[in-house]
C-alpha positions, 0 to 999 in steps of 0.5 A: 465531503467531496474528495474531488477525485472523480476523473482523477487518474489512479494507479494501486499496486498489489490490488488483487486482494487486501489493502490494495484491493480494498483501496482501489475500490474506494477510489471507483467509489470517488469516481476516479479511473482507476488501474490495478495491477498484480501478479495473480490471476486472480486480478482481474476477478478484483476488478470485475468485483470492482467494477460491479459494486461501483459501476466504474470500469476499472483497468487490470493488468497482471504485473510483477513489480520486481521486473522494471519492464513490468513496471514500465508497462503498467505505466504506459497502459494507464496513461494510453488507457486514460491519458495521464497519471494523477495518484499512484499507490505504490503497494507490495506484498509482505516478504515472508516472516522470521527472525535474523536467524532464519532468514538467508541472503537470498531472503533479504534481496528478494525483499529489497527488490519487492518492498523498496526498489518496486517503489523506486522504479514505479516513482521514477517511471510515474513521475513524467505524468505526475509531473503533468497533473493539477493535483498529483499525489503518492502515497507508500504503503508501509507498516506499523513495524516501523515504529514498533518492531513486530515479533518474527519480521525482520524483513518487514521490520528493516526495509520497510524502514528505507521505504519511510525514508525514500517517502520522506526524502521524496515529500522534500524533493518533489514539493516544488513540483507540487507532488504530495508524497505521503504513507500510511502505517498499517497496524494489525488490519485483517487481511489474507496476509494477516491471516498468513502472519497468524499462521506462521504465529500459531505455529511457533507458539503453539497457540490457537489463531483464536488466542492469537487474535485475541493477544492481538487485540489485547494490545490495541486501544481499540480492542479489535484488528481493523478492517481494509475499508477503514484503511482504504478510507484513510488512503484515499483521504490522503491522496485526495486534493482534499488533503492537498496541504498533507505532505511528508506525512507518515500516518499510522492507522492502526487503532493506537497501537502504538503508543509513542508520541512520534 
């Protein structure tokens, strides 16, 4: 199928390494421009790998998305770099895991800023040039968590929840511009993160990662975590004019994990 995607002009967040690495690389696999941004140095190994395996030249820029300036930025560096924006991919690291108990004020404006208020002020600083594409798309990248607590994250658990919100109340609001605003649900996907989470789990149970993994697994219908490329696909899927009817949709890819009916 052809996604219609080459020449399209895209922006992922949170790109050095896992979903966000994983998912700009299949866009540069579409043809698309793509711009990629992160707070590591280590961005700009992920675009030469990217650009490597692809042969699509790909823009890294070094971004914290907590700071509105450094928003501002990127926005402005793509769209002098290639002249419009047409897909954003607003992603972020995961706040750090616990329980209510020990987690402290701090903890949760620190996660605020870097998993919602990093979505609100890259939609409101991309929007002037979504609104100037013939095929615009957002896409949030969320967690399974929303639909299904997970042990130990209450952070992720919470906010990720008003970001499922801030998508919804956006796929309304910005249909009549014809920008579609989708997310995607991330079950348990084997990324550096997970691997921090099965850290964190194996410290607190006591458990081997391998027994960890294998509790994990135990719980999918699948039987096994899944990989990013197989995120990565469905992203960019949902982005593409392939899926140009797809709005407002909250799209949990995690191998059936969960097993509500909504």
């Amino acid at each position: 199928m052809d996604l219609h995607l080459s020449g399209k002009v895209v922006l992922v967040t949170a790109a050095s390494k896992g979903l966000g690495k994983a998912t700009a690389r299949q866009f540069a696999r579409e043809g698309a421009k793509v711009v990629i941004c992160a707070r590591s140095e280590i961005i700009e190994k992920a675009a030469a790998e990217i650009e490597t395996e692809t042969g699509t030249p790909v823009l890294a820029l070094r971004v914290d998305v907590t700071q509105p300036a450094d928003i501002e930025r990127v926005i402005n560096a793509t769209v002098e770099k290639f002249g419009g924006l047409d897909i954003l991919v607003t992603n972020a690291g995961g706040p750090p895991p616990g329980t209510f108990d020990d987690t402290d004020l701090t903890a949760w404006e620190n996660a605020v800023n870097l998993n919602l208020l990093s979505a609100v002020q890259l939609v409101k600083s991309a929007l002037p040039y979504l609104r100037q594409s013939i095929a615009p798309a957002i896409l949030t990248i969320t967690s399974s968590s929303t639909k299904q607590p997970v042990k130990n994250l209450v952070l992720s658990n919470s906010i990720r929840l008003a970001v499922i919100g801030l998508t919804k109340t956006l796929s309304q609001e910005l249909g009549s511009d014809q920008i579609r605003v989708n997310s995607i649900l991330p079950g348990w996907t084997y990324t550096e993160r997970v691997d921090e989470l099965l850290n964190a789990r194996t410290a607190k149970s006591g458990k081997t990662k391998a027994e960890e993994i294998t509790s994990i697994n135990a719980g999918v219908p699948l039987g096994r975590m899944g990989t990013p490329e197989e995120f990565a696909n469905v992203a960019v899927f949902l982005c593409s004019p392939a899926a140009s009817y797809v709005n407002g949709v909250m799209l949990q890819v995690d191998g059936g994990m969960n097993a509500g009916t909504f």
